[in-house]
NUSELO-435184 format. One record per residue (C-alpha): residue number from 0; residue in one letter; chain; x, y, z. Coordinates in steps of 0.2 Angstrom, whole numbers. Example, Ala and Ser with C-alpha at 12.3 -4.5 7.8 and 13.67 -1.06 7.14 Angstrom:
NUSELO-435184
<doti><num>0</num><residuo>a</residuo><cadena>A</cadena><c1>62</c1><c2>-22</c2><c3>39</c3></doti>
<doti><num>1</num><residuo>s</residuo><cadena>A</cadena><c1>68</c1><c2>-5</c2><c3>36</c3></doti>
end
This chain:
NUSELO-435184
<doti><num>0</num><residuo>x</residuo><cadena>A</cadena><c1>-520</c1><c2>768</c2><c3>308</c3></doti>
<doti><num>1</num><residuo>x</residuo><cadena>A</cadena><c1>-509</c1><c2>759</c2><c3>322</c3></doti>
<doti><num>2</num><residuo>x</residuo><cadena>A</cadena><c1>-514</c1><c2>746</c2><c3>331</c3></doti>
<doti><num>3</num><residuo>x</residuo><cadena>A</cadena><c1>-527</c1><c2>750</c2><c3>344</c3></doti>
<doti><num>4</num><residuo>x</residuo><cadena>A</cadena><c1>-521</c1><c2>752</c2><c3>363</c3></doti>
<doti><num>5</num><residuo>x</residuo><cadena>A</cadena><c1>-529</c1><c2>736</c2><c3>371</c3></doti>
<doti><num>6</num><residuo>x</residuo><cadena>A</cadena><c1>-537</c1><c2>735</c2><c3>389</c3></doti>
<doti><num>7</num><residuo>x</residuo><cadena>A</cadena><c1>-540</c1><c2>719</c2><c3>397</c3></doti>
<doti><num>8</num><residuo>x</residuo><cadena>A</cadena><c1>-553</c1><c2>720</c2><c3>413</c3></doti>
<doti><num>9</num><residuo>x</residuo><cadena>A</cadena><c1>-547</c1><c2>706</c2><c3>422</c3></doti>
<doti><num>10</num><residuo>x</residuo><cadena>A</cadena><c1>-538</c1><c2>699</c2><c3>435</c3></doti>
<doti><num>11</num><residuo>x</residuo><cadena>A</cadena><c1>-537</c1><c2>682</c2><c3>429</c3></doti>
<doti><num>12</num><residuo>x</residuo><cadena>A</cadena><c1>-522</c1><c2>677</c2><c3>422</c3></doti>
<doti><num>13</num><residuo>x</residuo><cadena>A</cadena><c1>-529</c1><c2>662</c2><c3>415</c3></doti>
<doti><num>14</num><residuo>x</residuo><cadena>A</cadena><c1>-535</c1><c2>678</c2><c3>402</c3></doti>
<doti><num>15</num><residuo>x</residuo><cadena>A</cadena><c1>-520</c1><c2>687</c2><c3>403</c3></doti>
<doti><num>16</num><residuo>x</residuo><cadena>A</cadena><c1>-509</c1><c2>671</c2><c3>397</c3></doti>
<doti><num>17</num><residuo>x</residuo><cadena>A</cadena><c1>-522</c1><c2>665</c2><c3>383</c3></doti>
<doti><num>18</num><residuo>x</residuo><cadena>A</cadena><c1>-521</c1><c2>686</c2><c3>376</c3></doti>
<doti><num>19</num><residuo>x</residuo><cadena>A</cadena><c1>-500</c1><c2>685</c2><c3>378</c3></doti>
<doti><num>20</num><residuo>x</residuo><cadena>A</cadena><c1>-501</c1><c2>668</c2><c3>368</c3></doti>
<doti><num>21</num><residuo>x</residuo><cadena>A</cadena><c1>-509</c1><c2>677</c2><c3>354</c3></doti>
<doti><num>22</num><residuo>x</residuo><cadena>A</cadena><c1>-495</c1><c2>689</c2><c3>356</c3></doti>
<doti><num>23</num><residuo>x</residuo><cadena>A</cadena><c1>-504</c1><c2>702</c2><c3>357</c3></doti>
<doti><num>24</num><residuo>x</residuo><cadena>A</cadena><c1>-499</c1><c2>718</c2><c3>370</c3></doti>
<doti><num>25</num><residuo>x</residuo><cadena>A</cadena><c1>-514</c1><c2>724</c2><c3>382</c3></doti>
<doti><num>26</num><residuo>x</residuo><cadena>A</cadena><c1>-513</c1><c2>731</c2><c3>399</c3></doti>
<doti><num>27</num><residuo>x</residuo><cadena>A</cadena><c1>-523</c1><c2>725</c2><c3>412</c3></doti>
<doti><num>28</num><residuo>x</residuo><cadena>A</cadena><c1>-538</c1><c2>733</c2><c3>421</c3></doti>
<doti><num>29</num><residuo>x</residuo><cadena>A</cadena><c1>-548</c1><c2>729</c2><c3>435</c3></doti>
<doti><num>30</num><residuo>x</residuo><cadena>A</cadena><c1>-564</c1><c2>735</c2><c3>436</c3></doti>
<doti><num>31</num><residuo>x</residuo><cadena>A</cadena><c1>-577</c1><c2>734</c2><c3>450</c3></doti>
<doti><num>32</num><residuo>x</residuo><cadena>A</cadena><c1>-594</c1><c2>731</c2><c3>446</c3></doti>
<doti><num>33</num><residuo>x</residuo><cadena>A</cadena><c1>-608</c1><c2>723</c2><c3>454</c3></doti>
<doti><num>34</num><residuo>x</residuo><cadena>A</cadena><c1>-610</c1><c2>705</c2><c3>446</c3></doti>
<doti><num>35</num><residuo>x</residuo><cadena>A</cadena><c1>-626</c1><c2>700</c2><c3>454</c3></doti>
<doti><num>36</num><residuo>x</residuo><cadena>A</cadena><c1>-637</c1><c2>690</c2><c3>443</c3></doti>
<doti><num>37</num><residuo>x</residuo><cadena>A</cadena><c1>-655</c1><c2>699</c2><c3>437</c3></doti>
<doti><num>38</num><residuo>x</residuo><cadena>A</cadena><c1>-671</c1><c2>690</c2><c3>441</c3></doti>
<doti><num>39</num><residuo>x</residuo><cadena>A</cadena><c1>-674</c1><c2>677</c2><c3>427</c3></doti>
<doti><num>40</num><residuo>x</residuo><cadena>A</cadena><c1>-659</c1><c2>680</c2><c3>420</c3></doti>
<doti><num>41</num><residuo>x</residuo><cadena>A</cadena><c1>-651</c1><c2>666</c2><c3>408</c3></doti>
<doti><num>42</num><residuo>x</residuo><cadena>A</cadena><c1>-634</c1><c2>660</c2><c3>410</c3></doti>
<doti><num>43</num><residuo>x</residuo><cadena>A</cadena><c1>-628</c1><c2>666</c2><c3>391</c3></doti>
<doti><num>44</num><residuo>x</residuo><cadena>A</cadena><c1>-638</c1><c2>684</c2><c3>393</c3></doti>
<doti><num>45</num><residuo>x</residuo><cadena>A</cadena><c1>-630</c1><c2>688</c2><c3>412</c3></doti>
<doti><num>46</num><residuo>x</residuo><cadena>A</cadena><c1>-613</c1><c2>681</c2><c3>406</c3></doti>
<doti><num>47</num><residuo>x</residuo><cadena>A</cadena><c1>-614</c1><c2>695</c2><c3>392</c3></doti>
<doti><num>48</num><residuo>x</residuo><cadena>A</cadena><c1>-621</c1><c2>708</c2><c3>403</c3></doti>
<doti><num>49</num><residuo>x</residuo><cadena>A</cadena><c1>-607</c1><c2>706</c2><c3>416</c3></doti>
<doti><num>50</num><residuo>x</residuo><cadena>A</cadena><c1>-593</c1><c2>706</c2><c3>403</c3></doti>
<doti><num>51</num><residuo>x</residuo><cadena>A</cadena><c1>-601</c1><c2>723</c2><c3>395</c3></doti>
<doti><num>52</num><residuo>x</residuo><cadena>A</cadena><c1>-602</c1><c2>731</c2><c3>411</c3></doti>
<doti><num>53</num><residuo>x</residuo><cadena>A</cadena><c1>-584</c1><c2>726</c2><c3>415</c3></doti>
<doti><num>54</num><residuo>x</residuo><cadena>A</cadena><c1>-576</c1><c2>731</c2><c3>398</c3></doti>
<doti><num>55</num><residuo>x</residuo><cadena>A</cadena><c1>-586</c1><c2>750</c2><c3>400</c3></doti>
<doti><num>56</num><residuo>x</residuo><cadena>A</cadena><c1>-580</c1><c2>750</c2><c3>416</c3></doti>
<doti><num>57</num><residuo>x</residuo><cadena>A</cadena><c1>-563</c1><c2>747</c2><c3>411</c3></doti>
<doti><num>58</num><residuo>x</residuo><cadena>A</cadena><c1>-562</c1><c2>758</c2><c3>394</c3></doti>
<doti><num>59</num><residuo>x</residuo><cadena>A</cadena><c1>-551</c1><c2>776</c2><c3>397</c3></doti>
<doti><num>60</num><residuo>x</residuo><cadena>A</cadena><c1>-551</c1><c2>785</c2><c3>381</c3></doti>
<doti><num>61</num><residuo>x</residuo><cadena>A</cadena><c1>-552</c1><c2>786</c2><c3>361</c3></doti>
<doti><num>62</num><residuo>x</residuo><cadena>A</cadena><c1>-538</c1><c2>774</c2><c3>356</c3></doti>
<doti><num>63</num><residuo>x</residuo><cadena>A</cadena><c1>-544</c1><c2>760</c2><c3>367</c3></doti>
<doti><num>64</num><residuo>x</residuo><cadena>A</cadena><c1>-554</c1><c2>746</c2><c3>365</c3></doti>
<doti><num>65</num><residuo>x</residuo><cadena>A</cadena><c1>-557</c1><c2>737</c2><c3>381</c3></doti>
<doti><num>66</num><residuo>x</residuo><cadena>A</cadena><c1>-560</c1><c2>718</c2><c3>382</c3></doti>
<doti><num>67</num><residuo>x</residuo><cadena>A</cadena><c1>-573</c1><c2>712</c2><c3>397</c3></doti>
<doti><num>68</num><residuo>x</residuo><cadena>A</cadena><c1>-576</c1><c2>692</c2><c3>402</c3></doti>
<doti><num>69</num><residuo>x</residuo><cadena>A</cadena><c1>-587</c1><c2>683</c2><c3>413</c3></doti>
<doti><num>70</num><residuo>x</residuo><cadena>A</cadena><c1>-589</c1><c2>668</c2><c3>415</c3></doti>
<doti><num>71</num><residuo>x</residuo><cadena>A</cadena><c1>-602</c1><c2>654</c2><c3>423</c3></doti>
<doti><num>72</num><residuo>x</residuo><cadena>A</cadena><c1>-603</c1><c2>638</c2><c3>426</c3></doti>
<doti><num>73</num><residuo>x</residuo><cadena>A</cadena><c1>-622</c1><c2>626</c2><c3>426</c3></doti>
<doti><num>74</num><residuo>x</residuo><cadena>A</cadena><c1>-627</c1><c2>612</c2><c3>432</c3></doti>
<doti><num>75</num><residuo>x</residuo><cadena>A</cadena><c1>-643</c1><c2>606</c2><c3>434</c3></doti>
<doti><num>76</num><residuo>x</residuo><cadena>A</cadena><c1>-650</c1><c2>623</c2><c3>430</c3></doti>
<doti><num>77</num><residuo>x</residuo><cadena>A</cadena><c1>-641</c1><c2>632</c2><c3>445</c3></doti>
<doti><num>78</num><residuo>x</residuo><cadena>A</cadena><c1>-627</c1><c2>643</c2><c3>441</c3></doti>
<doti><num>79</num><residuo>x</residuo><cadena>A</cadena><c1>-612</c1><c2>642</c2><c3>449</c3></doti>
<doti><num>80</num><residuo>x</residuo><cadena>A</cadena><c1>-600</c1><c2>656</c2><c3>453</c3></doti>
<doti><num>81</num><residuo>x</residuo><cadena>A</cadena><c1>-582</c1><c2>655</c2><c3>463</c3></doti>
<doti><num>82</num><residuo>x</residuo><cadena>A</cadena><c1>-583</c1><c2>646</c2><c3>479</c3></doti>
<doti><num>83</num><residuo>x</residuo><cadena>A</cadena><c1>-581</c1><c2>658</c2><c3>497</c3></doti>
<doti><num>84</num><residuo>x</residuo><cadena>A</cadena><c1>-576</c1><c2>644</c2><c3>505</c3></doti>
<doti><num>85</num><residuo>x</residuo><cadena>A</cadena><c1>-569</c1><c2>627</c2><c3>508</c3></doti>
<doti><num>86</num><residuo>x</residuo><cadena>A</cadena><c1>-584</c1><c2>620</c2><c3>510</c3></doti>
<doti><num>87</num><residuo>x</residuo><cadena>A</cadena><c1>-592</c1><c2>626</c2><c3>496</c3></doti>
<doti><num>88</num><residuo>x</residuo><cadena>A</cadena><c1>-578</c1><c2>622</c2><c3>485</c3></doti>
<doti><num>89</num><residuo>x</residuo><cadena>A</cadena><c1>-577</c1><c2>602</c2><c3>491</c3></doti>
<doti><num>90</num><residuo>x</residuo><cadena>A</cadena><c1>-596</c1><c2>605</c2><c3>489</c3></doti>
<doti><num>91</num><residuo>x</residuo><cadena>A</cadena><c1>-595</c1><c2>610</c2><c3>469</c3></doti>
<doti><num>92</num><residuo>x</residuo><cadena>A</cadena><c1>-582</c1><c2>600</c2><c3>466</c3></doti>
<doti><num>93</num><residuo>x</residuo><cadena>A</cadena><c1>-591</c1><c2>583</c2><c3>473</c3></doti>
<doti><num>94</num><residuo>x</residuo><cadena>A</cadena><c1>-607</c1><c2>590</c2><c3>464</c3></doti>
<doti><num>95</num><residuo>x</residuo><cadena>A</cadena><c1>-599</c1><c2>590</c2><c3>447</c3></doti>
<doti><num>96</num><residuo>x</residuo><cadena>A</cadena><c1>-590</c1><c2>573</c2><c3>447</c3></doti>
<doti><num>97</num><residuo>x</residuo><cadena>A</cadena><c1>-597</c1><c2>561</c2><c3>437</c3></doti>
<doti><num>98</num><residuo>x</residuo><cadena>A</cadena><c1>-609</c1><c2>574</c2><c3>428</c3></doti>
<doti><num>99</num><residuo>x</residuo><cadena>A</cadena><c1>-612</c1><c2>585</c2><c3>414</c3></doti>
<doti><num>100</num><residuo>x</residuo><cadena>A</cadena><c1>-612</c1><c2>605</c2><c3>416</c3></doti>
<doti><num>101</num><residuo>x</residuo><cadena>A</cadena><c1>-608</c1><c2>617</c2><c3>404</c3></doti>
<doti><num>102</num><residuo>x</residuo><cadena>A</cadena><c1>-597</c1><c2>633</c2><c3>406</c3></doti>
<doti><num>103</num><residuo>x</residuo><cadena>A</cadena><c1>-604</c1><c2>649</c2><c3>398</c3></doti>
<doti><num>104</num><residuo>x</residuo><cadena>A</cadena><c1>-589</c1><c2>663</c2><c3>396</c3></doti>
<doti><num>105</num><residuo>x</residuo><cadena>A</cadena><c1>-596</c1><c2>679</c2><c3>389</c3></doti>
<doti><num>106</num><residuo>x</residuo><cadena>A</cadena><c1>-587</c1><c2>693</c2><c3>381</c3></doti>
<doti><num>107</num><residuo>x</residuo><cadena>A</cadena><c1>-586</c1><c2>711</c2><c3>378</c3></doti>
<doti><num>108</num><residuo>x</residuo><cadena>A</cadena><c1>-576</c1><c2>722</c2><c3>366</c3></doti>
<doti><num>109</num><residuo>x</residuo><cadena>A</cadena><c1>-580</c1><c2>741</c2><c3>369</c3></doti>
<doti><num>110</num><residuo>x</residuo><cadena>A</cadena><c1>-573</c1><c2>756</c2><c3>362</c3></doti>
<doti><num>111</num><residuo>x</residuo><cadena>A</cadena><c1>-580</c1><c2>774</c2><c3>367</c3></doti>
<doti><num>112</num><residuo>x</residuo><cadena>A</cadena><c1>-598</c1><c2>775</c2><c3>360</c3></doti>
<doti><num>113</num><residuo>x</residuo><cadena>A</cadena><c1>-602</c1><c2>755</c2><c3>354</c3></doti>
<doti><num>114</num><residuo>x</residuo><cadena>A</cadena><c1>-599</c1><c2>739</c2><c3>365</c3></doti>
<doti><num>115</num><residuo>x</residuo><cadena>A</cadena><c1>-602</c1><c2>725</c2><c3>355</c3></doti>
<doti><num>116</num><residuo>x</residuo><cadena>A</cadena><c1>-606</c1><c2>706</c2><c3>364</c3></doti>
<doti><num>117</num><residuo>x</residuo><cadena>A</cadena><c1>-605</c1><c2>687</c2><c3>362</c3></doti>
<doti><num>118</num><residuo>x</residuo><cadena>A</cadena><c1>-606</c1><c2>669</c2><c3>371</c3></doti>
<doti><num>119</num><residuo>x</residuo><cadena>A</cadena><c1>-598</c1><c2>654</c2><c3>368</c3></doti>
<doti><num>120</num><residuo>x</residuo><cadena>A</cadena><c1>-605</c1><c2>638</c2><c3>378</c3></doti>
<doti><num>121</num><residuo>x</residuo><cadena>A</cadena><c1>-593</c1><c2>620</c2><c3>380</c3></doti>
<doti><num>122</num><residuo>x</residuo><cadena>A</cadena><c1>-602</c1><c2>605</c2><c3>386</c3></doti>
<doti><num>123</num><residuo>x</residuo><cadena>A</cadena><c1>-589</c1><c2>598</c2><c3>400</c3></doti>
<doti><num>124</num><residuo>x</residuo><cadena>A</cadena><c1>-591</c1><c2>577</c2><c3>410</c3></doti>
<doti><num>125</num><residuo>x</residuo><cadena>A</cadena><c1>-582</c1><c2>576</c2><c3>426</c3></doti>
<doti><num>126</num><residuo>x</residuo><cadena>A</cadena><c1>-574</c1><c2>556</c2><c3>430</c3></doti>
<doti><num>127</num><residuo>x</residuo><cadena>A</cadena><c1>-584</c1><c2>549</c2><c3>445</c3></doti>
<doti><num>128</num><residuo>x</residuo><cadena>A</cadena><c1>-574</c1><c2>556</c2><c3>461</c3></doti>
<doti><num>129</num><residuo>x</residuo><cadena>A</cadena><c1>-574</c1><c2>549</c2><c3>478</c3></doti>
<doti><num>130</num><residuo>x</residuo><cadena>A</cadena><c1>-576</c1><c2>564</c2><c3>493</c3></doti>
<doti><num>131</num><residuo>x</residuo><cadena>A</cadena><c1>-557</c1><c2>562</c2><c3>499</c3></doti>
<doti><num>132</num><residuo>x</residuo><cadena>A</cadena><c1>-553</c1><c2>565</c2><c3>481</c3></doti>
<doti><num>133</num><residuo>x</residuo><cadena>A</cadena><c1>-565</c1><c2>582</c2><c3>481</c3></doti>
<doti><num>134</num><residuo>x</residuo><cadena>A</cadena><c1>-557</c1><c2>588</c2><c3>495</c3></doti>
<doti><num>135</num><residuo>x</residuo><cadena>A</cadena><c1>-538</c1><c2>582</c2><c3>491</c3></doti>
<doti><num>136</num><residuo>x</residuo><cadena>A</cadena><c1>-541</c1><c2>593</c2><c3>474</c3></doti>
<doti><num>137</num><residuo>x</residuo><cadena>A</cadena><c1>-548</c1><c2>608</c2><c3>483</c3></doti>
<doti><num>138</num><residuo>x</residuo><cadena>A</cadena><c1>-533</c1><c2>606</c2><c3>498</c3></doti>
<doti><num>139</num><residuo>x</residuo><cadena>A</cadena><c1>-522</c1><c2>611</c2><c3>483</c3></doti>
<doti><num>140</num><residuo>x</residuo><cadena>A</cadena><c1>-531</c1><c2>627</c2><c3>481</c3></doti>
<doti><num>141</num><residuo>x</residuo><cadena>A</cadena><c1>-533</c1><c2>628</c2><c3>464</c3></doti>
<doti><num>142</num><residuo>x</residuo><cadena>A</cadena><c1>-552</c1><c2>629</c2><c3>466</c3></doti>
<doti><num>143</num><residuo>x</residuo><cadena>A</cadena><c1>-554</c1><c2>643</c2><c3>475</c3></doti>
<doti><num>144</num><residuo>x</residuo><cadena>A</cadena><c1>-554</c1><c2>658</c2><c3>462</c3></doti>
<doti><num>145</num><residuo>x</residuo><cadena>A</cadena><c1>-562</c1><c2>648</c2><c3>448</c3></doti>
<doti><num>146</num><residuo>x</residuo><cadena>A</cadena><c1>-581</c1><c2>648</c2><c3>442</c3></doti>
<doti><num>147</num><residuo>x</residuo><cadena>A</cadena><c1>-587</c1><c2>631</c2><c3>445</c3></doti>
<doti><num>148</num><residuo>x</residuo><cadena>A</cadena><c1>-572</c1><c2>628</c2><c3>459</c3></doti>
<doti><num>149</num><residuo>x</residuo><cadena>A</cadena><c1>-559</c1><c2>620</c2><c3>445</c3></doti>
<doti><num>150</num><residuo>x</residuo><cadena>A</cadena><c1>-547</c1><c2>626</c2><c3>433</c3></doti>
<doti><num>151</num><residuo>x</residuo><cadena>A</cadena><c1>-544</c1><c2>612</c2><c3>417</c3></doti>
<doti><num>152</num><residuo>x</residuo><cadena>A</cadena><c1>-528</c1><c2>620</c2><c3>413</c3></doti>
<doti><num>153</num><residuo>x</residuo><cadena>A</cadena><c1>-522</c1><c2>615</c2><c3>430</c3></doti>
<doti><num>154</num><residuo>x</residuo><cadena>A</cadena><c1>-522</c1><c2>601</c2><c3>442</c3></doti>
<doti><num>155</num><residuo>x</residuo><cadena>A</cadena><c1>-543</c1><c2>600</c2><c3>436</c3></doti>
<doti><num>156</num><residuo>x</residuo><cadena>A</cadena><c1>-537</c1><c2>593</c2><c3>421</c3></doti>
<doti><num>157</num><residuo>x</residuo><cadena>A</cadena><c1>-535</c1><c2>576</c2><c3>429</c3></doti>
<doti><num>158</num><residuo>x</residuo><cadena>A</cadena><c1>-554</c1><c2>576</c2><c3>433</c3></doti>
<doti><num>159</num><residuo>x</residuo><cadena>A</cadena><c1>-560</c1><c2>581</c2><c3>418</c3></doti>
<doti><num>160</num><residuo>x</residuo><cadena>A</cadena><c1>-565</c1><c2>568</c2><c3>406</c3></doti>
<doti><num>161</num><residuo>x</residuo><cadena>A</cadena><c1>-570</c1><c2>574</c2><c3>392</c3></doti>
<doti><num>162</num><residuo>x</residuo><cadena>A</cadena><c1>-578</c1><c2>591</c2><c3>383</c3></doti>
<doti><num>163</num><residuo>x</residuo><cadena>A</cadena><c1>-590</c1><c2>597</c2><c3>369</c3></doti>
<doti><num>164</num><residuo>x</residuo><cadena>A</cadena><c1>-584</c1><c2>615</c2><c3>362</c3></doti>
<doti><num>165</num><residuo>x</residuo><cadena>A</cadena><c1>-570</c1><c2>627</c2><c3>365</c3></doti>
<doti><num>166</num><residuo>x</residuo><cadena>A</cadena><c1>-555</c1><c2>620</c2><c3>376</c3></doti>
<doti><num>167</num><residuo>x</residuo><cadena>A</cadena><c1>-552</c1><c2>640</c2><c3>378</c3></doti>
<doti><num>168</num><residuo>x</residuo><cadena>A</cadena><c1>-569</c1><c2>645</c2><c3>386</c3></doti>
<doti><num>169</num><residuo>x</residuo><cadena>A</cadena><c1>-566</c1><c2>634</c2><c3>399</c3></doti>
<doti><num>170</num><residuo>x</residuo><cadena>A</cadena><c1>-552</c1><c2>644</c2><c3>404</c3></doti>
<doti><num>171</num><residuo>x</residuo><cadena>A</cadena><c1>-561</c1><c2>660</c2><c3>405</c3></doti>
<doti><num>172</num><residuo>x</residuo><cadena>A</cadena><c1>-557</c1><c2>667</c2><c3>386</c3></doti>
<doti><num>173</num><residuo>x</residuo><cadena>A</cadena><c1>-565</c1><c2>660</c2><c3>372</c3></doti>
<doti><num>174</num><residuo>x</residuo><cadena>A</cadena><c1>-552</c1><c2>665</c2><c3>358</c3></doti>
<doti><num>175</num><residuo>x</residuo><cadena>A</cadena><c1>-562</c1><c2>662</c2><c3>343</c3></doti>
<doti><num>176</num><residuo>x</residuo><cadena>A</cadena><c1>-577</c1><c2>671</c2><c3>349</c3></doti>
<doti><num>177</num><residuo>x</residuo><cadena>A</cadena><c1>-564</c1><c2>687</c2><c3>354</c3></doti>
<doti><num>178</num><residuo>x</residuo><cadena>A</cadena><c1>-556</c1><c2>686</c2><c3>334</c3></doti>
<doti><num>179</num><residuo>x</residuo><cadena>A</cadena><c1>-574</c1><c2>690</c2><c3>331</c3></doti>
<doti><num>180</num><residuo>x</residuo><cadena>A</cadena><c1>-579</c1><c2>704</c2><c3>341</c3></doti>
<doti><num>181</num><residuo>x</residuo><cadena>A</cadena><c1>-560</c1><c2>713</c2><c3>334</c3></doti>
<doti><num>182</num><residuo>x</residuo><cadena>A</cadena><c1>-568</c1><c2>709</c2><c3>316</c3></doti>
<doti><num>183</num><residuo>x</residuo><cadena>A</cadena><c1>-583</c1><c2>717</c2><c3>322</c3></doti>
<doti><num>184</num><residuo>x</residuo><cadena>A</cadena><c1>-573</c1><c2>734</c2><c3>326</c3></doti>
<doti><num>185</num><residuo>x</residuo><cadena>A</cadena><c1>-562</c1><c2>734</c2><c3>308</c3></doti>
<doti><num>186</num><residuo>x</residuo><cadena>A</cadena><c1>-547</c1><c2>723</c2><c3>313</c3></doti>
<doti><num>187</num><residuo>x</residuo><cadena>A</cadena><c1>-542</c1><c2>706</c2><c3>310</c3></doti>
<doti><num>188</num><residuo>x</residuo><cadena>A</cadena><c1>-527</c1><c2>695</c2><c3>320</c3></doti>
<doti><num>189</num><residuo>x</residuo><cadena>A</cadena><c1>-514</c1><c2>693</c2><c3>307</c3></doti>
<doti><num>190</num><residuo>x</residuo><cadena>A</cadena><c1>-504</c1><c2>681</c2><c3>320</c3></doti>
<doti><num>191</num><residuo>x</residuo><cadena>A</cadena><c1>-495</c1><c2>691</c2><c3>333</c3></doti>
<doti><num>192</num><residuo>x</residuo><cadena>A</cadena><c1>-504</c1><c2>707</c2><c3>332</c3></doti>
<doti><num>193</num><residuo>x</residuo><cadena>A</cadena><c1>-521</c1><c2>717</c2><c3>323</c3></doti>
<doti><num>194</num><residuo>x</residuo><cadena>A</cadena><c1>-521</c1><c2>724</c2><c3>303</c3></doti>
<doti><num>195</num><residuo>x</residuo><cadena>A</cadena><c1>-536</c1><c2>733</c2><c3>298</c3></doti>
<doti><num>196</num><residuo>x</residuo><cadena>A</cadena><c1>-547</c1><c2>723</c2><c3>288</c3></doti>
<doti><num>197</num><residuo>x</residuo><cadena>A</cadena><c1>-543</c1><c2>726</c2><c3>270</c3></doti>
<doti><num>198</num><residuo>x</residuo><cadena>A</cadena><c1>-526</c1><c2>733</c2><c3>273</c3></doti>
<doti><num>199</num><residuo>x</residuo><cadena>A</cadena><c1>-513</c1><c2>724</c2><c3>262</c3></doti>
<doti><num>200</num><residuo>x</residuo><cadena>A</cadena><c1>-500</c1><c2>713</c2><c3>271</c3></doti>
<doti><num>201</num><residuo>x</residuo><cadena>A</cadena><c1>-484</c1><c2>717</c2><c3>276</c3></doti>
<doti><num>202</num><residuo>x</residuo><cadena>A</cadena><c1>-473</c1><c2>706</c2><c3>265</c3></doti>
<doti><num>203</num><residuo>x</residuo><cadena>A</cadena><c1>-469</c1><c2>701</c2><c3>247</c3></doti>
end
């Protein structure tokens, strides 16, 4: 069997560079979906929920498998999403500094009858910030279409100051976790692109 066509429902291109690192090929979909959070709904179940629904949304046909993300950040039992304004970003941003949150990225890999799920958490402290620090990271505009108003690949990682877990789920794509949803379907990364597991290598 060849490789399977790979379909990745997002815009972010944090997700789209992490999946190109791995070098695999995958085009990208964007689905729309409603990513309201359910009454009582935990962090690690709505981040799983909303990455099903977007990789079903995303998924065409037979030969596909459709990879779906969400992610969300909490701190202090509040969930935070993307900010809408510049407010609301100097407001995250300020909130987080000097703290503890952790970042919940779920992830999805579908295939035309069978979605399967999983969640990987990191444990992320902020240095102490000062307010004209807040706002002199959100004028740079970095914050605006990121969970939690930062991005540590970016100019966030200078107010990051340490982590517990995956370097990857903080940038929307826990990697480890996505190896195991392919393992799941039949296929392992063999570095650069997916064998079926069991399937003899292709050298000496």
């Amino acid at each position: 069997m060849e490789t399977p066509r790979l379909i990745l429902a997002s815009r972010s291109p944090r997700r789209a560079e992490l999946l190109s690192r791995l070098g695999l090929e995958y085009e990208v979909r964007v689905p729309h979906v409603d990513e309201s959070l359910l009454p009582d709904e935990g962090p690690g179940e709505a981040a799983q929920r909303l990455a099903q629904l977007k990789a079903l949304a995303a998924l065409d046909d037979d030969d596909a498998l459709a990879i779906g993300c969400d992610t969300l950040v909490v701190h202090r039992g509040d969930i935070l999403g993307k900010p809408l304004h510049w407010d609301e970003a100097v407001e995250m941003v300020c909130g987080l500094q000097g703290n503890e949150h952790r970042v919940y990225t779920g992830v999805a890999l579908a295939a035309p009858g069978r979605v399967e799920t999983a969640v990987e958490v990191t444990r992320v402290w902020f240095r102490s910030l000062d307010p004209r620090e807040c706002e002199e990271y959100v004028a740079t505009g970095e914050p605006m279409d990121k969970a939690g108003a930062y991005g540590i690949q970016g100019f966030g990682a200078a107010i990051v100051e340490r982590i517990e877990g995956d370097y990857f789920n903080v940038m929307g794509l826990p990697i480890q976790r996505l190896l195991e949803l392919f393992r799941r379907f039949g296929w392992r990364y063999a570095f650069g692109r997916l064998v079926q597991l069991g399937a003899k290598p292709p050298y000496p």
